[in-house]
MDAnalysis code that builds the backbone (N, CA, C; Angstrom):
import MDAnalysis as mda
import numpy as np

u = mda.Universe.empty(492, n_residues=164, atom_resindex=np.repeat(np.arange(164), 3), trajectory=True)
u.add_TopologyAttr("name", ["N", "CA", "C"] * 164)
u.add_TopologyAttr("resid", np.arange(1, 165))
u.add_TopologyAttr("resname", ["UNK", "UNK", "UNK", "UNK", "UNK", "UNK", "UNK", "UNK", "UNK", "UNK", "UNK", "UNK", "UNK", "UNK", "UNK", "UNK", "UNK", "UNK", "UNK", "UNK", "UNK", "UNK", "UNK", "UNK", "UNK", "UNK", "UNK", "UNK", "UNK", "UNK", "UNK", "UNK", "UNK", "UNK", "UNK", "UNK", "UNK", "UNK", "UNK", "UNK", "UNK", "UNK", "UNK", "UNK", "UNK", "UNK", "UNK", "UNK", "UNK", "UNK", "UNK", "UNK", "UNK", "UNK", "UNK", "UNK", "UNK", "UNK", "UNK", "UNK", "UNK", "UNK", "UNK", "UNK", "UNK", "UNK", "UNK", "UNK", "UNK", "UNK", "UNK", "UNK", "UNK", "UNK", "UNK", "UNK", "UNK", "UNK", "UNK", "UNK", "UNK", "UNK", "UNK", "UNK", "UNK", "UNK", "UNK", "UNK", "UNK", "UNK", "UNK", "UNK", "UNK", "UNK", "UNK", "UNK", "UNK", "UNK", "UNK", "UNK", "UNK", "UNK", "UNK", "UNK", "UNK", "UNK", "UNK", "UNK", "UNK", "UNK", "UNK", "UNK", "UNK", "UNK", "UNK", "UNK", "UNK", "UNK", "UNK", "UNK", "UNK", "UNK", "UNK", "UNK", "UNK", "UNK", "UNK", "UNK", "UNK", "UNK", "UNK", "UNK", "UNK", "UNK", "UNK", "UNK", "UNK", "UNK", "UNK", "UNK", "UNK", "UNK", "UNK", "UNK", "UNK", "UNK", "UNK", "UNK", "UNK", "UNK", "UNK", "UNK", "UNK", "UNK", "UNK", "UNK", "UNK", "UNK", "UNK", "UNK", "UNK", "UNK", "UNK", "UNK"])
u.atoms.positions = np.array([
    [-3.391, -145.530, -47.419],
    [-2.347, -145.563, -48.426],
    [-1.758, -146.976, -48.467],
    [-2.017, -147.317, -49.512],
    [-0.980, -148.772, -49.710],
    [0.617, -148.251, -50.183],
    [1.299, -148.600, -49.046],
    [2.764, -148.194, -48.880],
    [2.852, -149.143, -50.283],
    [3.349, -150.537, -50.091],
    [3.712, -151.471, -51.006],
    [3.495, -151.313, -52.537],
    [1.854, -150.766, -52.973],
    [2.139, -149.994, -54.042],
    [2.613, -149.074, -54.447],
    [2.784, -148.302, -53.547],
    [3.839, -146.625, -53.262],
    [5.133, -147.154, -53.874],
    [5.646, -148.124, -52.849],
    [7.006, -148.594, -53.314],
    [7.423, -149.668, -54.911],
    [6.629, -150.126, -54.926],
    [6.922, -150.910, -56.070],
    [6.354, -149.834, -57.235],
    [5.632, -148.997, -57.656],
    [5.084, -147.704, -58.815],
    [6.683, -147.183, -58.519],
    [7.419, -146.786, -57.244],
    [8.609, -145.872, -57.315],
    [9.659, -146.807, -58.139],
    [10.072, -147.939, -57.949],
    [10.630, -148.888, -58.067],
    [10.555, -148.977, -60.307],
    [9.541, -149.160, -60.440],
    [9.240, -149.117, -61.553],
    [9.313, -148.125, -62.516],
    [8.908, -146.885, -62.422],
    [9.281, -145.879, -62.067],
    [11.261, -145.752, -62.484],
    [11.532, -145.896, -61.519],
    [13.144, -145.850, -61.362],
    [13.741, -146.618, -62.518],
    [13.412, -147.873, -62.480],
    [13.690, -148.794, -63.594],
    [13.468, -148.279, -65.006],
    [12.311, -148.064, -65.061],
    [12.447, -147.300, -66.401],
    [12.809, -146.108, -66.862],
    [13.057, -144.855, -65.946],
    [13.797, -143.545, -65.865],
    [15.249, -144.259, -66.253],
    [15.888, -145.043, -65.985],
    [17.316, -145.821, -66.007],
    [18.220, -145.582, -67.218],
    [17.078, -146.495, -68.288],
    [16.934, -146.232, -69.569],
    [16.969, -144.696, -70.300],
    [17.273, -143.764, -70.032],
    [16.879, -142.890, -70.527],
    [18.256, -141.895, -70.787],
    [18.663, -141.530, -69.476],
    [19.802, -140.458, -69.958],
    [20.375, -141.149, -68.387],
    [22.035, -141.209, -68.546],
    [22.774, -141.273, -67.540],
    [22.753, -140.431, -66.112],
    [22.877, -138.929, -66.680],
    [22.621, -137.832, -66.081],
    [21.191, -137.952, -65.081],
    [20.665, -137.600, -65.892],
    [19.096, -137.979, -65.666],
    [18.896, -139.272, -64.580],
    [19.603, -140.748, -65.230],
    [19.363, -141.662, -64.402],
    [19.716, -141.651, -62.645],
    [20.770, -141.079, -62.478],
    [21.154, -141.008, -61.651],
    [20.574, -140.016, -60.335],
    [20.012, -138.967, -60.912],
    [19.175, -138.123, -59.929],
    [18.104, -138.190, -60.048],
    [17.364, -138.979, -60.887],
    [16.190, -140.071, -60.409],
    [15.742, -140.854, -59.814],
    [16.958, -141.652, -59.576],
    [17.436, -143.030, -58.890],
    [17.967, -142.711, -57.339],
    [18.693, -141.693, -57.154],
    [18.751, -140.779, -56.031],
    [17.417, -140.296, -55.308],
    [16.689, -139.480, -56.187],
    [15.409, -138.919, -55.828],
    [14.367, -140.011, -55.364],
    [14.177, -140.932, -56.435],
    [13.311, -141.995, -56.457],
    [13.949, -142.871, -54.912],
    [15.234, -143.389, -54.495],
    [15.521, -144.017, -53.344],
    [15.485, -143.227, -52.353],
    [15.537, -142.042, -52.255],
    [14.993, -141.021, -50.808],
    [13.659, -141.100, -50.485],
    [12.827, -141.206, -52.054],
    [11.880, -140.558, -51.917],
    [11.046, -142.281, -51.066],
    [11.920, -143.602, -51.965],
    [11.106, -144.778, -51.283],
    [11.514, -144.768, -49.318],
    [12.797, -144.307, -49.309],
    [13.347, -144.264, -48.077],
    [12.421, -144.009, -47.154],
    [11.608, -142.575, -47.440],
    [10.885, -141.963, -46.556],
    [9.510, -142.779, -46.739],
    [9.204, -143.048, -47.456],
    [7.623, -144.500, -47.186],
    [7.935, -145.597, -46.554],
    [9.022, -145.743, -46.476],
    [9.538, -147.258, -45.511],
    [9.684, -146.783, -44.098],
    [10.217, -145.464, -43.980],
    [10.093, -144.950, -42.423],
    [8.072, -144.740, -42.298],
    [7.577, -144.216, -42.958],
    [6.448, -143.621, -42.557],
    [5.751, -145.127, -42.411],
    [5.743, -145.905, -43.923],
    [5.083, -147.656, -43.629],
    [5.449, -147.838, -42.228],
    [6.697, -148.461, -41.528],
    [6.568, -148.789, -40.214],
    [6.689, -147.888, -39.045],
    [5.976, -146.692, -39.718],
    [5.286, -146.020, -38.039],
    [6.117, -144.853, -37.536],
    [7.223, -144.494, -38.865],
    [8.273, -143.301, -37.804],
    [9.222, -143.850, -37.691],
    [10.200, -143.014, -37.557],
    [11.968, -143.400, -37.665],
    [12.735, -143.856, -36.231],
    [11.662, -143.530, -35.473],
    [12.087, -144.922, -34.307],
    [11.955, -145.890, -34.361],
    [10.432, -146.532, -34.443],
    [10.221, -147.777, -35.291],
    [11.013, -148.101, -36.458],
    [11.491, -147.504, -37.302],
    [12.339, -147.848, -38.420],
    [12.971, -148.455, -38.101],
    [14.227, -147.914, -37.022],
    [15.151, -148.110, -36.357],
    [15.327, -149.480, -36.436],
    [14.094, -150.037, -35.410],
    [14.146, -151.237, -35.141],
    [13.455, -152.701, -36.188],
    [12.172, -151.538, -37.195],
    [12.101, -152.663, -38.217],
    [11.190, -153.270, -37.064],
    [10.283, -154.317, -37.834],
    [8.986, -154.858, -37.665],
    [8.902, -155.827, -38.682],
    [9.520, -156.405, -39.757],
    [9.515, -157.490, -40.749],
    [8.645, -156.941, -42.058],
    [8.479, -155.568, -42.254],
    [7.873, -155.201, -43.364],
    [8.825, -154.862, -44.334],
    [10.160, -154.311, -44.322],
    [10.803, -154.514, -45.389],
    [11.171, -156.036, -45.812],
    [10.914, -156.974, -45.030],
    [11.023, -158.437, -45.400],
    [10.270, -158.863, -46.329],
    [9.144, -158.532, -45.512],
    [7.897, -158.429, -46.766],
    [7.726, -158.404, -48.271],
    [8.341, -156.812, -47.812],
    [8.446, -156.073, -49.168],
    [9.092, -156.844, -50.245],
    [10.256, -156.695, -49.509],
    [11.866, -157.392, -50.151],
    [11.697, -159.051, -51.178],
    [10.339, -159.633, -50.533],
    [9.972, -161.162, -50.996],
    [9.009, -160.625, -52.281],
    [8.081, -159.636, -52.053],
    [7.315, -159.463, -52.594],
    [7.792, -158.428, -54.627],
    [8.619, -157.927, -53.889],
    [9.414, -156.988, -54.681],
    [10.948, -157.663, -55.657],
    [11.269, -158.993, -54.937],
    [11.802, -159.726, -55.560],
    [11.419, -160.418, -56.990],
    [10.154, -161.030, -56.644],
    [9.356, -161.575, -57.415],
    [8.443, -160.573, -58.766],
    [8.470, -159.482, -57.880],
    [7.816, -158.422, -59.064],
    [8.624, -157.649, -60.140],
    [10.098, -157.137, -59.313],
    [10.272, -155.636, -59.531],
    [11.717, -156.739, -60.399],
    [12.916, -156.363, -59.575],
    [13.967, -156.931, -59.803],
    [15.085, -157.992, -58.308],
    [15.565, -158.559, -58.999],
    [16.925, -159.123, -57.960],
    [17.558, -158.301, -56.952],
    [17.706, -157.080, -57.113],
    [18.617, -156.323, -56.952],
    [17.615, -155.365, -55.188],
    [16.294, -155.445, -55.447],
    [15.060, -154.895, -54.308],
    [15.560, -155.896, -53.257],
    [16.485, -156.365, -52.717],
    [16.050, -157.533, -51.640],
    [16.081, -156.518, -50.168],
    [16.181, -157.280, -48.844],
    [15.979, -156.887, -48.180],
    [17.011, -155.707, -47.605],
    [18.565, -156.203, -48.076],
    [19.663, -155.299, -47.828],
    [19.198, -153.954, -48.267],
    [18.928, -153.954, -49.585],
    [19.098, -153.009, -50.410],
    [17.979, -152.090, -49.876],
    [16.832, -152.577, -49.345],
    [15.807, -151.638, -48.757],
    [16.327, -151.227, -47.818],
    [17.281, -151.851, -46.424],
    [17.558, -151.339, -45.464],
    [18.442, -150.049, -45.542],
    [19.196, -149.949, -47.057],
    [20.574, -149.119, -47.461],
    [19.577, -148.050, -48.061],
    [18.066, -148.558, -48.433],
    [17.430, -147.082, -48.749],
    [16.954, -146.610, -47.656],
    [16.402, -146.686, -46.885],
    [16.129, -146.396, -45.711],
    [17.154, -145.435, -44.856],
    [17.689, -146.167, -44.942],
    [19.347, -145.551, -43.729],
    [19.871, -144.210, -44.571],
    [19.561, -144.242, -46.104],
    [19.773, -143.108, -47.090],
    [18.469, -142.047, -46.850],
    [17.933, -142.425, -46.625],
    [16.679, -141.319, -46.504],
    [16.829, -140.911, -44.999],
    [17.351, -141.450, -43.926],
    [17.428, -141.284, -42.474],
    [18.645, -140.370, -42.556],
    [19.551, -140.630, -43.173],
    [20.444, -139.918, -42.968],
    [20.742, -138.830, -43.396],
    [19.993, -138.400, -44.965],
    [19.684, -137.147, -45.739],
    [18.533, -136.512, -45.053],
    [17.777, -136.904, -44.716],
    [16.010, -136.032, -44.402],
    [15.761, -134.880, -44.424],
    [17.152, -134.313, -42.828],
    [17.184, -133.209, -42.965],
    [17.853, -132.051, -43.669],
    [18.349, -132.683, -45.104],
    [19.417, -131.757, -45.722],
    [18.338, -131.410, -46.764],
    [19.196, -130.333, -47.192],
    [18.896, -129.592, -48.469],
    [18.806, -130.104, -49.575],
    [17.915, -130.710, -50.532],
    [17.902, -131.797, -51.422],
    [18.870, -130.490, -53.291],
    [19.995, -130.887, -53.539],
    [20.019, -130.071, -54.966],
    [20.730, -131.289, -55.692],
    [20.877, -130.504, -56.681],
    [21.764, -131.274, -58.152],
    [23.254, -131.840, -57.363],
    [23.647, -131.031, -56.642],
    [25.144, -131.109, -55.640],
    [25.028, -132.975, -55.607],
    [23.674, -133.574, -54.528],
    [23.683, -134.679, -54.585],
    [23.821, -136.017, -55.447],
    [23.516, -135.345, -56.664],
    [23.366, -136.043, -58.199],
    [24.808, -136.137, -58.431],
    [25.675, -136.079, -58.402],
    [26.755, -135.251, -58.776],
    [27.609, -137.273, -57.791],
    [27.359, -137.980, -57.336],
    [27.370, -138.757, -57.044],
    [26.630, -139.959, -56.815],
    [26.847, -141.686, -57.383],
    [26.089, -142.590, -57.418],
    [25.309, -143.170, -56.582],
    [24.628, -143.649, -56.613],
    [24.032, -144.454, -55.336],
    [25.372, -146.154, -54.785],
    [25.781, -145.980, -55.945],
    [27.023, -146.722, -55.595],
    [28.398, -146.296, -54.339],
    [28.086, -144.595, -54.830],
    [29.449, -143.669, -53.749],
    [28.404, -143.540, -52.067],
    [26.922, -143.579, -52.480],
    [26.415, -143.748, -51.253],
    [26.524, -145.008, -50.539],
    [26.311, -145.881, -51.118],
    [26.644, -147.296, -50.495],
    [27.656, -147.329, -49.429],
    [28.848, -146.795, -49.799],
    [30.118, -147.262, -49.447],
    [30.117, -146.063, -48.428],
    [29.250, -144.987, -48.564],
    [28.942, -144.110, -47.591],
    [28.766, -144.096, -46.094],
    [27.310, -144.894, -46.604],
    [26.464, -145.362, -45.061],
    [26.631, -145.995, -44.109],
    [27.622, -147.251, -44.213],
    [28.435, -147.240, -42.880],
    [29.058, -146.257, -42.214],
    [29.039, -145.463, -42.498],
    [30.422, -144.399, -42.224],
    [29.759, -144.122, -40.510],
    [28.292, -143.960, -40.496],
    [28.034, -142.768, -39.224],
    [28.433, -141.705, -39.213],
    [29.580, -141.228, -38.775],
    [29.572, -139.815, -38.576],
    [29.813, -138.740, -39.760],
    [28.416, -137.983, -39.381],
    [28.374, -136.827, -40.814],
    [29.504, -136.340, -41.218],
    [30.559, -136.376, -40.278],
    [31.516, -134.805, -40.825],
    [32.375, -136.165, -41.551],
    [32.716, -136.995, -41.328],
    [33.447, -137.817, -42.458],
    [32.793, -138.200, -43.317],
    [31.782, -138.453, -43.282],
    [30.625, -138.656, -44.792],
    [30.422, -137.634, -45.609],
    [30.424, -135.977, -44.229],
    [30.637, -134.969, -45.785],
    [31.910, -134.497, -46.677],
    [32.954, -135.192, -45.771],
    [34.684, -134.913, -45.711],
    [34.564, -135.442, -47.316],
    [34.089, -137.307, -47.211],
    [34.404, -138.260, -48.707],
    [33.412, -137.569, -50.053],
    [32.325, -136.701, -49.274],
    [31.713, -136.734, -50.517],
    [32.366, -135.450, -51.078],
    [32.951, -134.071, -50.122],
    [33.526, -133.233, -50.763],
    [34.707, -133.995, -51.421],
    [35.408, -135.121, -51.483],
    [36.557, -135.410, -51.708],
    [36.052, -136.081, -53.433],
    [34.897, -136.378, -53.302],
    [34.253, -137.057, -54.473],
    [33.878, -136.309, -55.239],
    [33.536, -135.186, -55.322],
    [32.693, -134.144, -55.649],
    [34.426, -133.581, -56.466],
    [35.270, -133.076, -55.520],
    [36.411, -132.230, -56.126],
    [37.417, -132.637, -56.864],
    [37.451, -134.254, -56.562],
    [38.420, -135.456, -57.544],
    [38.026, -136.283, -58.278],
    [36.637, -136.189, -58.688],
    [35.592, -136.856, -59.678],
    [36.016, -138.290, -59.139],
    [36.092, -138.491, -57.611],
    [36.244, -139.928, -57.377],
    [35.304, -141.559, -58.300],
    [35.904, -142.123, -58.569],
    [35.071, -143.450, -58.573],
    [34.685, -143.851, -57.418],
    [33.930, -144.988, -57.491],
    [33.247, -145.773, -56.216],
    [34.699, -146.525, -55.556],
    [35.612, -146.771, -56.665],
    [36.580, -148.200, -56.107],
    [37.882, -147.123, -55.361],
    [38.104, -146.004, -56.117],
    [38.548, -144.688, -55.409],
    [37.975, -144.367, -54.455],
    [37.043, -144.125, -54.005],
    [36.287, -143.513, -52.522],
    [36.582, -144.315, -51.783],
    [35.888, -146.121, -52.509],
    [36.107, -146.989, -51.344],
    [38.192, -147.324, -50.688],
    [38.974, -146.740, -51.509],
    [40.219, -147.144, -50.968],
    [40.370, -145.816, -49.908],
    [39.850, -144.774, -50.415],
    [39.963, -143.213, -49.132],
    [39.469, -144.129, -47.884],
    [38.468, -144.830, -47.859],
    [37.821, -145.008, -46.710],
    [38.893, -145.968, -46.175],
    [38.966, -146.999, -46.848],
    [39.781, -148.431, -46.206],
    [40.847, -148.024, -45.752],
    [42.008, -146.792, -46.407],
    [42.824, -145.990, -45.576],
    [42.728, -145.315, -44.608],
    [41.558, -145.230, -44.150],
    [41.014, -143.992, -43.435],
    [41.762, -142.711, -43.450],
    [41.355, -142.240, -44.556],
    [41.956, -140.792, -45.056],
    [41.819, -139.640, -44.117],
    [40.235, -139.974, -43.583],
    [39.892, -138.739, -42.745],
    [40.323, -138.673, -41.270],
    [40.800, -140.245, -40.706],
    [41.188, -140.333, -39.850],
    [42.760, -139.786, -39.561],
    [43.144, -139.822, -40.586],
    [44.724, -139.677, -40.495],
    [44.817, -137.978, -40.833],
    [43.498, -137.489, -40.818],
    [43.736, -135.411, -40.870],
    [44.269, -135.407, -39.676],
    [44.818, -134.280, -39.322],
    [45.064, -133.329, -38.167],
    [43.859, -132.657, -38.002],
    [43.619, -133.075, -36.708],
    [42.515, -132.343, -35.494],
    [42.024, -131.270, -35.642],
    [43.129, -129.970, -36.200],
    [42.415, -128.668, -37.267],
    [41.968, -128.559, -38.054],
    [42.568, -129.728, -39.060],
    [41.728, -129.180, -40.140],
    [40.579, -130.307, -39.986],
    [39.985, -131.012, -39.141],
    [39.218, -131.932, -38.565],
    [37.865, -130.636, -38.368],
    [38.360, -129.657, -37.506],
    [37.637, -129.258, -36.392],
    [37.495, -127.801, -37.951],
    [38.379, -127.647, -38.674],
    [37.771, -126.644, -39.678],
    [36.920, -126.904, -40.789],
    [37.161, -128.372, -41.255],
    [35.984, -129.239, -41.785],
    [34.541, -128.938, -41.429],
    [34.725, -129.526, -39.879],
    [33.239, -129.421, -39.042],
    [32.918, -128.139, -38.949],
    [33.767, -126.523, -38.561],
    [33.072, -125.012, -38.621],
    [32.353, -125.280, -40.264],
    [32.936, -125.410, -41.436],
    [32.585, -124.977, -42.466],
    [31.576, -125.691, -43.279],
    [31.195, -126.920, -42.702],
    [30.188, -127.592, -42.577],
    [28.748, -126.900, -42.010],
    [28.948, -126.439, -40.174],
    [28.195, -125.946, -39.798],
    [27.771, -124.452, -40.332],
    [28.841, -123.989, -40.743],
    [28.443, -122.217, -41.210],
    [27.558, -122.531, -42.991],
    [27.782, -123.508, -43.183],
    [26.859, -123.427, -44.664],
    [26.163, -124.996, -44.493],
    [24.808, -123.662, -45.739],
    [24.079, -125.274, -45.906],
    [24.328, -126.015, -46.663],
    [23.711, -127.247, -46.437],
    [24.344, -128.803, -46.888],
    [23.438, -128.924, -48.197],
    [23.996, -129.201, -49.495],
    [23.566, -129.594, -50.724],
    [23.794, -131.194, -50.874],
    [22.294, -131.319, -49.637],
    [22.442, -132.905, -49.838],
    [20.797, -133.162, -50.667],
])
């Protein structure tokens, strides 16, 4: 399998789905960056190796610059990646669409799931913007809960599945 054509056909692909319907664009562009996520883990060998990277999204990132758009560089592969590592094991629905790859961005630093699923229920129920989510975070909204409803977050998390 040539990964690199894998990724740049998805890439292209994406770009031109863009054009089409907003709606549409967006859980394409979602789908389409999970879906490159998981060829960038499998290209370097498994999500341990990912981890650590081997200079093939560098690669890519030079190669994909020059082909695809500005916007493919090397960051932006690492932020798909870390998006596909961090979804893998969820439940893929429309729920996920329902937010940008922009509200993911500001996501993926986060680390810990139960505050990443805290902002996205918070996004999901207050039709947050990106510049809205990003001030929840910079406040640390979730930090400043009480420990119950912390710890009732995390039961109701674990008792249902995740529409990621």
């Amino acid at each position: 399998m040539n990964y690199y054509n894998e990724i740049k056909n998805e890439i292209i692909d994406i770009e031109t789905y863009k054009k089409v319907k907003d709606y549409s664009k967006n859980k394409r562009e979602l789908e389409g960056y999970y879906k490159i996520g998981k060829l960038l883990v499998e290209a370097q060998g498994g999500e341990e190796r990912a981890k650590y990277g081997d200079g093939l999204i560098k690669d890519y990132s030079k190669k994909l610059l020059l082909e695809c758009e500005k916007k493919y560089n090397e960051r932006t592969l690492r932020r798909i990646r870390q998006f596909y590592i961090f979804f893998k094991d969820e439940k893929w629905s429309q729920l996920a669409t329902k937010l940008t790859w922009s509200h993911y961005v500001e996501l993926l630093p986060l680390k810990n799931m139960n505050k990443i699923y805290y902002y996205i229920d918070e996004c999901i129920k207050y039709n947050l913007s990106r510049n809205n989510l990003r001030e929840k975070i910079k406040n640390q909204e979730y930090e400043r809960l009480d420990d119950k409803i912390k710890e009732k977050l995390k039961e109701n998390n674990d008792n249902e599945i995740q529409d990621i």
